[in-house]
N, C-alpha and C positions, 0 to 999 in steps of 0.2 A: 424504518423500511429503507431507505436511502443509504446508511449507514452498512446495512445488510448487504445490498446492492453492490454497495462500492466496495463490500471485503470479499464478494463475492465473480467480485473485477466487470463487472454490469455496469462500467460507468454514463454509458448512455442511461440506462433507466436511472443512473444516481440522481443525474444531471435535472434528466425531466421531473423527478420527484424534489430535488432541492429548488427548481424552478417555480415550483407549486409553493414552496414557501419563503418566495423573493426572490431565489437565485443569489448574484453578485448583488443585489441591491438590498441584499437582506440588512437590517441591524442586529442579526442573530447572531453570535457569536460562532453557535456550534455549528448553525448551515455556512455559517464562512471558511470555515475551518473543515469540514466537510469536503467543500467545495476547491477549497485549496489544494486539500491532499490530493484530490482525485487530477487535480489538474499537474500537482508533481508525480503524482503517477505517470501520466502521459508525457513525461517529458516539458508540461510547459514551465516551464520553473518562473518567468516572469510575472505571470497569471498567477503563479501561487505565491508569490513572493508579494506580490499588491494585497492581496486578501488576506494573509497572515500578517499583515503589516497594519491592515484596516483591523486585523481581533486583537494586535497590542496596544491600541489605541485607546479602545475599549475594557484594556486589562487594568487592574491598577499595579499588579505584581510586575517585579522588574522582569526584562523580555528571559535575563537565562532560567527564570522560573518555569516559563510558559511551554509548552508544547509548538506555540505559535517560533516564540525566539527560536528551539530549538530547529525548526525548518528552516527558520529564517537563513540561520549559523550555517545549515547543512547546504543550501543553493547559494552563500555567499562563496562557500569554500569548493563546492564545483565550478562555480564561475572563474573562480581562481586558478586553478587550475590545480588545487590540492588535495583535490577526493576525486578518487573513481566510484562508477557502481561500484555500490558494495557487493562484498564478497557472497553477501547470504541473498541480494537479488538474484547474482546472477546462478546461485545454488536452486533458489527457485526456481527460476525460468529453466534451466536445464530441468526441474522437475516435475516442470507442466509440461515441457516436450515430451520425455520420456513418458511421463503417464498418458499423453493424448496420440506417441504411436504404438504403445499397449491397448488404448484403446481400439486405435484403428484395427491392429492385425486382429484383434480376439474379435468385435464386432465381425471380421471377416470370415474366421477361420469356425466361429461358434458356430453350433448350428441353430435357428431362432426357436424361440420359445413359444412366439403368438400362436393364436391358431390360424390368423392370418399375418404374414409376415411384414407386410406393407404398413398396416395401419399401427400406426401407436396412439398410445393414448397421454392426456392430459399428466394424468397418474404417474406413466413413466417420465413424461419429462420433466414435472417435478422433482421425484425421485432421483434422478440426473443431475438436476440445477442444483437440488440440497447437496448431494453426494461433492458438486466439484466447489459450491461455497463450501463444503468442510476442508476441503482439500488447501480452496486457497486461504481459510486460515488458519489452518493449520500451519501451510509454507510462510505464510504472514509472520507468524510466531517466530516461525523458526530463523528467518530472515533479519526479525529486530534483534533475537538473543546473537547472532551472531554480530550483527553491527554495533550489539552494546560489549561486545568480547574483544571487538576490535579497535572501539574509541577507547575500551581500559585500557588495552595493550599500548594504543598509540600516546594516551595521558600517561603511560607509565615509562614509555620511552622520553617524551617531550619532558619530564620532568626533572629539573638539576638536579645533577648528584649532589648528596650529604656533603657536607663542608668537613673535613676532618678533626677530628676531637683532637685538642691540644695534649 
């Protein structure tokens, strides 16, 4: 459920439901890691950086195996000052704009369906909440394949040229 929550960019409800099963205090691997993402979501990169550092602890694989190492790698190299947002966040984000002021104008421009226009129900706002977690992962998806398009690109620049055959 939490899991759900957090791809469905809910991170308060993430929060409150990983809080149910220890929060930061967890020794659960997956609620730390959980808990991490959502908190490099939001920007906090130090908060995710302790927490993914507390799931390698508990890992026995070496960290560039891990899911954990690879955040790790990725908030040491912003600190750095060698990554920006990735290109496929900010693809997303432009794509939750643009769908939330499509939303807006058609909400306005439709004419309503209820038979009373005021009242919604349970029903539609589920309907709603599913509809914009499919949305965000789908954008999710589409955001990693491009960040994994763009570390080849950048492993295949960074990489020395062939030595030339005698």
């Amino acid at each position: 459920m939490a899991a759900r929550a957090a791809r469905g960019g809910r991170y308060g409800e993430a929060r409150m439901l990983l809080d149910t099963l220890g929060g930061s205090g967890s020794a659960d691997p997956a609620v730390l890691d959980l808990l991490a993402r959502i908190h490099a979501q939001r920007g906090e990169l130090a908060a995710a950086d302790a927490l993914w550092a507390r799931v390698e602890e508990g890992d026995p694989r070496p960290a560039a195996a891990t899911a954990a190492g690879a955040g790790r790698r990725r908030i040491a190299a912003v600190q750095a000052g060698r990554a920006r947002p990735s290109a496929g966040r900010r693809v997303a984000a432009a794509a939750v704009v643009a769908a939330a002021a499509g939303a807006a104008v058609a909400g306005t421009l439709l004419p309503r369906t209820h038979a009373d226009p005021d009242r919604v129900t349970g029903a539609d706002l589920a309907a709603v909440r599913d509809g914009q977690a499919t949305l965000a992962g789908r954008l999710d998806a589409l955001g990693t394949r491009v960040d994994t398009g763009l570390s080849s690109l950048a492993s295949v620049a960074a990489a020395p040229p062939p030595s030339p055959s005698p």
